[in-house]
Residue, then its C-alpha position, 0 to 999 in steps of 0.5 A: x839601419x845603421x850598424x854599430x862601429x868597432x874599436x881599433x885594437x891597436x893605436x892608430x896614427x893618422x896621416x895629415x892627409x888621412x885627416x883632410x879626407x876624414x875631414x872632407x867626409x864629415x863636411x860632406x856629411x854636415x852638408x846632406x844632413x842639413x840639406x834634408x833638415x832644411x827641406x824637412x823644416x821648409x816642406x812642414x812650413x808649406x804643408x802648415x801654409x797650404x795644407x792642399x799642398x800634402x800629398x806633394x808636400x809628403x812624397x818629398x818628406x819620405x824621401x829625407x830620412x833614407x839621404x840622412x841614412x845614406x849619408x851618415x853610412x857612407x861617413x861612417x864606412x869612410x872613417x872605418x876604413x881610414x882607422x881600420x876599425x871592422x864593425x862590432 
């Protein structure tokens, strides 16, 4: 389960390469999701196509939303600790 994400108390600054890296976090983020997104669509067409297929089909759809938490955990501890923010 993902945790709520807490606000900085102060202002914060960033630096540019403070930025990038949050940047880069986020990009890497985008890419996972979509990738387990695109599996999910593609292993529910070829269940649809040949429904003899589902029990292989269905190990691979199971193992999709533990990677799209993974990778939204991991950005969000990234972006805590570049803002500093603990979670609430």
């Amino acid at each position: 389960m993902l945790r709520r994400m807490g606000s900085p108390i102060h202002p914060v600054t960033l630096t540019p390469e403070q930025v990038a890296a949050l940047n880069r976090s986020l990009s890497k983020m985008r890419h996972d999701i979509n990738n387990s997104l695109s599996l999910i669509v593609a292993t529910s067409t070829l269940i649809k196509l040949k429904p003899s297929s589902i029990d292989q089909m269905t190990r691979s759809l199971h193992k999709q939303p533990p990677k799209i938490s993974e990778a939204l955990a991991t950005f969000i501890a990234d972006f805590e600790k570049v803002l500093g923010v603990t979670p609430d």
